[in-house]
C-alpha positions in Angstrom: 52.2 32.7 63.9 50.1 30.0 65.0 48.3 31.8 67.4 47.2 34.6 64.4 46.4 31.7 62.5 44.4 30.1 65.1 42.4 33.1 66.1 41.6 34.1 62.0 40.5 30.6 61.5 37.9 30.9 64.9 36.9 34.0 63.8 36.1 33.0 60.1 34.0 29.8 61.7 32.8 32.7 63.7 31.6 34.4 61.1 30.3 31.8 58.6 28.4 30.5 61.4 26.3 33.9 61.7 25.8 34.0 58.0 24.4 30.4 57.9 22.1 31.6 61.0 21.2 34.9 58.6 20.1 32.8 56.2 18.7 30.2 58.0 16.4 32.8 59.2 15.8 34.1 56.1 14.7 30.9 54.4 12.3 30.1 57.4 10.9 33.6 56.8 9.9 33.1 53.4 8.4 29.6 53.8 6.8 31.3 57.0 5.1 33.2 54.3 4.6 31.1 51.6 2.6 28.9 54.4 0.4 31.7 54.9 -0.3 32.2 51.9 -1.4 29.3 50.9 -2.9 28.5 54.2 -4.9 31.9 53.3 -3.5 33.9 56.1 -2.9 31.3 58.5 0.3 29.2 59.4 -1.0 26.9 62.1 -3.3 24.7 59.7 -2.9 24.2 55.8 -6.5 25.6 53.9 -8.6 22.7 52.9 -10.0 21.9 49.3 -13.9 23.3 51.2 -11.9 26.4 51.8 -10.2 27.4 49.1 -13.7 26.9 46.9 -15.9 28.7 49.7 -13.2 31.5 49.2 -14.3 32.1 45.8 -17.4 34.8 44.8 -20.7 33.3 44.7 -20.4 33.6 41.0 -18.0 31.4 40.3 -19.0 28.9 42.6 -22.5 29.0 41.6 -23.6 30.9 38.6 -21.2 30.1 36.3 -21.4 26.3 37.2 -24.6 26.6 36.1 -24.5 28.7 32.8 -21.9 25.5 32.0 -24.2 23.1 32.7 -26.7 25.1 30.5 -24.5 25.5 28.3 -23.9 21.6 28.1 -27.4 20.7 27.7 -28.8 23.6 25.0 -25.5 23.5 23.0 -26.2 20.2 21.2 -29.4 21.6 19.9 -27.8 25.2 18.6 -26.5 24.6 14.9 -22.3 25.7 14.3 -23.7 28.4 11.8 -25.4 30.2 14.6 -22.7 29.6 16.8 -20.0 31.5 14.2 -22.8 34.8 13.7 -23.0 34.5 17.8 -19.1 34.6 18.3 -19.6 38.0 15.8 -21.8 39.4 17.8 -19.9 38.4 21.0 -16.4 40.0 19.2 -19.0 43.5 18.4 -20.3 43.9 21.9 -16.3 44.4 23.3 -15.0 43.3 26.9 -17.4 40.4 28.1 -15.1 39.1 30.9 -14.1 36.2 27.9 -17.8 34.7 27.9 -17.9 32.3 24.9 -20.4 31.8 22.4 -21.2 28.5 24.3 -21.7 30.1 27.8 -23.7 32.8 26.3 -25.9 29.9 24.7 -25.9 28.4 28.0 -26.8 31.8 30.2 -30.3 31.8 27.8 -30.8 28.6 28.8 -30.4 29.7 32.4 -32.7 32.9 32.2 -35.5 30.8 30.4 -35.2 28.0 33.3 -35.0 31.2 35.7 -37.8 33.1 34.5 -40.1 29.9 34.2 -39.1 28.4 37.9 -40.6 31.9 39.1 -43.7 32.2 37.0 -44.3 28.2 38.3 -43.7 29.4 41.7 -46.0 32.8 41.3 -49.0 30.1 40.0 -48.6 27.8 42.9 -48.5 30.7 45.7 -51.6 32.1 43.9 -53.4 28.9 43.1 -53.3 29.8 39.7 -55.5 27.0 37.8 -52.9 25.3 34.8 -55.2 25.8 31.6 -54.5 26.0 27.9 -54.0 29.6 28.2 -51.7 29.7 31.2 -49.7 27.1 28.8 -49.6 29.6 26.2 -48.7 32.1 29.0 -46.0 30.0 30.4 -44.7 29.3 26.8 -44.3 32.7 26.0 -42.5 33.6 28.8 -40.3 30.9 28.4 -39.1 32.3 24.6 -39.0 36.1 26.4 -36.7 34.7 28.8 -34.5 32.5 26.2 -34.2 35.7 23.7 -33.8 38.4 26.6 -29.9 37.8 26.7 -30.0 38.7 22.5 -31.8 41.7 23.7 -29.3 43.2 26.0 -26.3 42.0 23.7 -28.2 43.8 20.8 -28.5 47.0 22.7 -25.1 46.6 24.0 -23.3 46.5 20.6 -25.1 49.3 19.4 -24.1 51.3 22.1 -20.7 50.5 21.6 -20.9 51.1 17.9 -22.3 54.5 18.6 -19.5 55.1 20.6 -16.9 54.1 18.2 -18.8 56.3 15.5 -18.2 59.6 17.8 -14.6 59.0 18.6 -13.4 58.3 14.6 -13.2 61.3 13.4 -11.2 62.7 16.4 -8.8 59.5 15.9 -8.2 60.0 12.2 -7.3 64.0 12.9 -5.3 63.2 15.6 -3.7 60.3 13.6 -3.0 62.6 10.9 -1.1 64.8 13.1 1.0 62.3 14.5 2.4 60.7 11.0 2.8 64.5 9.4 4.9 64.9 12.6 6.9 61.9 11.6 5.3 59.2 13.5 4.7 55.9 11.6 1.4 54.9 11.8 1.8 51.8 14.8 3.4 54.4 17.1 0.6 56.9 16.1 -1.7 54.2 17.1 0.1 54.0 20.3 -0.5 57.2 21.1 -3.9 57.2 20.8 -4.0 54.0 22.7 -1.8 55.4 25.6 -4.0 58.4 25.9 -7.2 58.0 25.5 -9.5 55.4 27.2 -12.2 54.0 25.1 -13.7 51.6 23.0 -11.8 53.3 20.1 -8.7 53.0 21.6 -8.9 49.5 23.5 -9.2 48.4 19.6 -6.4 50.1 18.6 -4.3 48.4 21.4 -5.9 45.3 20.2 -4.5 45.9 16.9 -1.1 46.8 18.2 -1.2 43.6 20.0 -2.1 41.4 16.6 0.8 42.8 15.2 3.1 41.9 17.5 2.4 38.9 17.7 3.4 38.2 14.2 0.3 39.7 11.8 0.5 41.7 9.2 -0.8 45.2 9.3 -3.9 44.2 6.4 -5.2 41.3 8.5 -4.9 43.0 12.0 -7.0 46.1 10.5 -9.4 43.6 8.6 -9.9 41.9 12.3 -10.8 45.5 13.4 -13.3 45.9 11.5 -15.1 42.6 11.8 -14.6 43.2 15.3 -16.1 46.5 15.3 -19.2 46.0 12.5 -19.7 49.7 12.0 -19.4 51.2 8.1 -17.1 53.8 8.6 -14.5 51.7 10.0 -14.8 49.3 7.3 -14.4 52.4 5.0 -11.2 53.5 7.3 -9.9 50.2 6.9 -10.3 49.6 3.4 -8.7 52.6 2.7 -5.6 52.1 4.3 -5.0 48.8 2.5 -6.0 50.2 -0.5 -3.1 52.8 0.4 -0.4 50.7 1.2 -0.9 48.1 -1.8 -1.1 51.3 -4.1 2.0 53.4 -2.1 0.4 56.0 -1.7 0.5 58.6 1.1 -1.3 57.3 4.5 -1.2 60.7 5.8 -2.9 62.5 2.9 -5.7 59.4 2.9 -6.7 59.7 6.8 -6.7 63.4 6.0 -9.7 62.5 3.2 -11.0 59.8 5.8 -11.5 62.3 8.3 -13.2 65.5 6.5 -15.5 62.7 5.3 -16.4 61.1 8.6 -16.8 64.8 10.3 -19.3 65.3 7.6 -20.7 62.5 7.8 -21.3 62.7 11.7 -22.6 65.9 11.1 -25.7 64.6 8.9 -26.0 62.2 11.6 -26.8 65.1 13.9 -29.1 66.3 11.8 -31.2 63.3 10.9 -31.7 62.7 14.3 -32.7 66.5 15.1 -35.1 66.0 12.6 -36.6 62.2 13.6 -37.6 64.6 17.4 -40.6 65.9 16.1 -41.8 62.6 15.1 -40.3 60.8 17.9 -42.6 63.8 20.1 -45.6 63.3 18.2 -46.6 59.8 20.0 -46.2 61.0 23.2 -48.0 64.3 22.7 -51.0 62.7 21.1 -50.9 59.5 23.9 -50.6 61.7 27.1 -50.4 65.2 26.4 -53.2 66.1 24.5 -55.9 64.0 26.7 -54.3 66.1 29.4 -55.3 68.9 28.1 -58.5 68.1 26.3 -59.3 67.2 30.0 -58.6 70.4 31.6 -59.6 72.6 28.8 -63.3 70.6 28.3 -63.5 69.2 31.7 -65.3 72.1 32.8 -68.1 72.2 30.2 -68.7 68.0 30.4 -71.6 68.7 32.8 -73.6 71.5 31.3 -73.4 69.5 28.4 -74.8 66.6 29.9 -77.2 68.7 31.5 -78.5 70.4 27.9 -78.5 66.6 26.3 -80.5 65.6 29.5 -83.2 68.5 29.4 -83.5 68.2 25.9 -84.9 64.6 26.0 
């Protein structure tokens, strides 16, 4: 008996001695890793503070540094009011990569330094005289380079808004047939947001988000549509709180919302089919027609001149 007692207990201390090993080896494993990791790769030295900030992208070590210290120094002189309308326009224009009004101020501020650093460089290589209208010259490229951000974001929200604009009325009908199939109108929304993949729907998923986190179905639509700007969401939005204040039927109102916006996007084709003549008239009159005055009377030019010339 004290033999079989003997050899269970050596081969328990037997065993409990592999396991420790096990995971002895299995702890020095991970911390192996975790040291390359944060040695970036390496175990035999740790990564440096130099290192893990020449690791970063030449934006973010550089660039946006200095949109912040633009930022720093042109914010002071931008009133809160214009601030608030730029955060708008900011919130219109979509996905930005979370640039704030502030940055934005302070990327102006950084195109306006840019764009005058190389018109200053430009004079010097040419030995360009510095005169009052080189001044003026300088000035105005100066505000060109300050307002050329508002440009782009002007452009870019309309593009967007365009694009909302063509993918309504295919929301609203496919919304309607989701919540006559017996959807309520979040998971509806979650459809749309699950299958499709645009502006349209990354609001929508936007929305679903607000009101998960604890807002109310009126104030997540009204932030859509201060988000978005355009008229026929404010119209889409509007309706449905009209709806559920009232009680009446969401289904049968995006029904209305939706022959309306498909007629409505139908007189926007056809205003702009009819603004192409016009829009063709400058450039056939600029470039076109000299063209072909040109060929057509080319020809004649010199026996003309030569009847003018033996005439006098």
């Amino acid at each position: 008996m004290v033999t079989i007692l003997a050899s269970a207990l050596a081969a328990l201390s037997i065993m409990l001695l592999i396991g420790g090993l096990v995971l002895a080896r299995g702890d020095t494993s991970i911390r192996e890793r975790l040291d390359m990791y944060l040695a970036g790769g390496s175990s035999a030295q740790p990564i440096t503070l130099q290192e893990l900030e020449l690791a970063q992208p030449f934006s973010e070590r550089v660039l946006l540094p200095l949109v912040k210290r633009s930022a720093q120094l042109f914010g002071w002189m931008w009133p809160q009011n214009r601030l608030s309308a730029l955060r708008t326009r900011l919130a219109m224009a979509g996905k930005l990569g979370g640039i704030s009004a502030g940055d934005f101020v302070g990327l102006k501020g950084a195109c306006m330094v840019a764009l005058l650093g190389v018109a200053l460089l430009f004079g010097f290589l040419t030995h360009y005289q510095l005169n009052y209208f080189s001044a003026l010259l300088l000035a105005a490229l100066g505000l060109c380079g300050f307002f050329l951000p508002d440009v782009w974001l002007s452009r870019r929200i309309a593009r967007r808004q365009m694009e909302l604009l063509q993918a309504l009325p295919d929301a609203l009908d496919m919304l309607t047939i989701a919540i006559e199939a017996g959807l309520s109108f979040e998971n509806a929304l979650q459809e749309i947001a699950a299958k499709w993949s645009n502006e349209l729907s990354w609001e929508f998923a936007r929305v679903l988000r607000d009101i998960g986190m604890g807002q109310s179905r009126r104030q997540a639509l009204l932030g859509l549509s201060d988000r978005t700007g355009v008229s026929d969401i404010v119209s889409f939005v509007a309706s449905l709180n009209q709806a559920e204040e009232l009680g009446v039927s969401i289904g049968r109102v995006l029904k209305v919302q939706a022959e309306e916006l498909r007629v409505r996007r139908r007189q926007r084709a056809q205003e702009r089919a009819n603004q192409a003549p016009i829009k063709m008239l400058f450039p056939l009159v600029f470039l076109i027609f000299p063209a072909i005055f040109a060929v057509l009377l080319g020809p004649s030019v010199p026996q003309i001149l030569q009847i003018f010339g033996g005439g006098r």
